[in-house]
C-alpha positions as CSV (number, residue, x, y, z in Angstrom):
1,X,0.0,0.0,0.0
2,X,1.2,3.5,-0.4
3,X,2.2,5.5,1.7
4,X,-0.1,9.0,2.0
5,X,2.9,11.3,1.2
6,X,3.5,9.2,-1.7
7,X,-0.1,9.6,-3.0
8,X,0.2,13.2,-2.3
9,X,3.0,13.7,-4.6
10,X,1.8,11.2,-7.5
11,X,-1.4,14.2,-7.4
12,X,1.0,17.2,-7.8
13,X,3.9,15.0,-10.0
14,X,2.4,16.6,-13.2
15,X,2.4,20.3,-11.6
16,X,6.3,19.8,-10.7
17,X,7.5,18.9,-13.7
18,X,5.6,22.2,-15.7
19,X,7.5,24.2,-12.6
20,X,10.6,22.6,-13.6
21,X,10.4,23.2,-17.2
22,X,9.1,27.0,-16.7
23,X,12.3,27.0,-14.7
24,X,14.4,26.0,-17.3
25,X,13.2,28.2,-19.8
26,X,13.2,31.3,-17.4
27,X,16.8,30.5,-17.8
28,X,17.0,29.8,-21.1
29,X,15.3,33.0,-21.9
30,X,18.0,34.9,-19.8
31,X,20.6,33.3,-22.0
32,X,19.5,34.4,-24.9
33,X,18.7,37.8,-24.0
34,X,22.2,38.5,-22.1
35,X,24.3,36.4,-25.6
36,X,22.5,36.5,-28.8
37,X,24.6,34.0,-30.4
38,X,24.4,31.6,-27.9
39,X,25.5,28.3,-28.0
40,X,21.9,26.7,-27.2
41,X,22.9,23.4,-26.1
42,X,25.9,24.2,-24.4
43,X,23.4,26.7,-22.5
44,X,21.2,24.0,-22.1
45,X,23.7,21.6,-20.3
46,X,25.1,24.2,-18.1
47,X,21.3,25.6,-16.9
48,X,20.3,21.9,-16.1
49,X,23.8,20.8,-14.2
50,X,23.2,24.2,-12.3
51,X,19.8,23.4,-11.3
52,X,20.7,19.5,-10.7
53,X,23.6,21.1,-8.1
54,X,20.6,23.4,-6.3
55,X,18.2,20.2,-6.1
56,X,21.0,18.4,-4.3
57,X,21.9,21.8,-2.5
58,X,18.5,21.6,-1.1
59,X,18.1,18.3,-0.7
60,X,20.8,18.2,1.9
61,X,19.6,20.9,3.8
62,X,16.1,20.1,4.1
63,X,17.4,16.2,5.1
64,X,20.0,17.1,7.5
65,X,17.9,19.0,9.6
């Protein structure tokens, strides 16, 4: 059986990946506007590491509480 927080999340799962994505291309926007000639998947790669680092940033302090 599931545990409650896990039904919670499976309710919201769709709404946090659109967050994630809008994210992204908040990011991706600013790229383009700050360097026109932007290398778009090098842009890409380095907005997603960065925001794979902050998950794990915040994962760790929200754990190790």
């Amino acid at each position: 059986m599931a545990h409650i927080e896990e039904l919670e999340l499976s309710a919201h799962r769709d709404d946090i990946i659109k967050d994630v994505k809008d994210l992204i291309e908040k990011y991706r926007s600013i790229f383009e506007w700050d360097v026109p000639e932007i290398d778009e998947k090098l842009a890409d790669t380095l907005i997603l590491n960065e925001v794979r680092k902050a998950l794990d940033d915040v994962q760790h302090r929200l754990l190790s509480k």
